[in-house]
Structure formats: structure tokens, C-alpha cells
C-alpha positions in Angstrom: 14.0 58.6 -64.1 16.5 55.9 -64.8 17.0 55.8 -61.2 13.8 54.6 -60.7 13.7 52.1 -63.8 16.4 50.1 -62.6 15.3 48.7 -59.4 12.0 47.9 -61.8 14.3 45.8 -64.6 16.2 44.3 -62.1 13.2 42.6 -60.2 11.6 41.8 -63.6 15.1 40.7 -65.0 15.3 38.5 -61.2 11.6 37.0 -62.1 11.7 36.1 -65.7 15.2 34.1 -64.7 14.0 32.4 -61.6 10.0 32.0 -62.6 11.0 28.5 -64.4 12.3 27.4 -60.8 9.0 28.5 -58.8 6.7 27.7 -61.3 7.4 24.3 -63.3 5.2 23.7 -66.3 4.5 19.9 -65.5 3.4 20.9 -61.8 -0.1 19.5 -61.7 0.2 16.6 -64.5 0.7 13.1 -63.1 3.9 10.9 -63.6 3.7 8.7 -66.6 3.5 5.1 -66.4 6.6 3.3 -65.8 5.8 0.6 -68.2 6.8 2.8 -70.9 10.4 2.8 -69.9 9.8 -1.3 -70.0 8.7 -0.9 -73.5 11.9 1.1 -74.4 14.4 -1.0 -73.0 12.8 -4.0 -75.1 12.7 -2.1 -78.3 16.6 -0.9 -77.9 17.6 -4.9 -77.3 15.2 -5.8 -80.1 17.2 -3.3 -82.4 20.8 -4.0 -81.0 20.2 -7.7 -81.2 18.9 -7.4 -84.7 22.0 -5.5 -85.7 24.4 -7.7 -83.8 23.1 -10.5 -85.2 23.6 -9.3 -88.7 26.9 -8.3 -87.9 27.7 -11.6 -86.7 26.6 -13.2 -89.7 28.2 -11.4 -92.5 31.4 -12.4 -90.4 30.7 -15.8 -91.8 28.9 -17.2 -88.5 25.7 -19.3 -88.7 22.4 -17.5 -87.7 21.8 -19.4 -84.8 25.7 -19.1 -83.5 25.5 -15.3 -84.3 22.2 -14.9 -82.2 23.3 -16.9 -79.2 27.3 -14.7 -79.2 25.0 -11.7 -79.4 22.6 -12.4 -76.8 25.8 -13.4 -74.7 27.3 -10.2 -75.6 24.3 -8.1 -74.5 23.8 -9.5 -71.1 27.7 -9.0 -70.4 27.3 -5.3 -72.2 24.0 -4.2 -70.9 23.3 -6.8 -67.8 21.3 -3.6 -65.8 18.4 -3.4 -68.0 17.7 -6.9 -67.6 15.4 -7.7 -65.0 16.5 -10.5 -62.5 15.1 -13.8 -62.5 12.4 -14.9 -59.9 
């Protein structure tokens, strides 16, 4: 009897492993919008600047000095996520 309930658990074993693979749960839902990844990418500058900036300023640095360092600082830092100019 176990001879014949192995072969049985090891295809069921060989399913349940691999059935994520041949059957993904997003297959038949569409991409989502790219613009979405836009809206990220301004929120996390909004928030670094923000924070920079504050930074900056309880160093002793005037508000518009700090925001103009930090602006500088995140284009060197992070100069992929801003788009190129046209």
C-alpha cells in the first residue's frame, strides 16, 4: 500500500511546489499605470527634501541656503529619478 502512496505524494508534493510557477495569481489582470511610480518618486523627494531641509537648518543655515544645499544634494544623490530636461 505505501508503495503505491508514494508515487501519489510525490506528484502532489511536485504540484503544490511548482503550481505558483504555472499558474501566477496576477495572470489575467492588466499592468498598473506607470504614473503611479511618477507619483512615488515625487512623494519620496518631497519627504527627503523636507527632512534635509530641516536638517540643514537646525545646523544654523538660513531656510533658503538649506533648501538650495539640499536640492543640490539630491540631484548629486539621487540624479536617476530625475527626469531629463527637454
Amino acid at each position: 500500500m505505501t508503495k503505491r502512496l508514494l508515487p501519489l505524494l510525490l506528484a502532489l508534493s511536485a504540484l503544490a511546489l511548482c503550481g505558483g510557477c504555472l499558474f501566477p495569481k496576477n495572470f489575467s489582470k492588466e499592468k498598473k499605470e506607470k504614473h503611479v511610480s511618477a507619483d512615488m518618486e515625487k512623494e519620496f523627494q518631497q519627504r527627503w527634501m523636507e527632512k534635509r531641509v530641516s536638517d540643514l537648518t537646525a545646523q544654523g543655515l538660513s531656510p533658503a541656503a538649506a533648501q538650495a544645499q539640499a536640492a543640490a544634494e539630491y540631484q548629486t544623490k539621487y540624479s536617476y529619478a530625475i527626469p531629463p530636461a527637454k
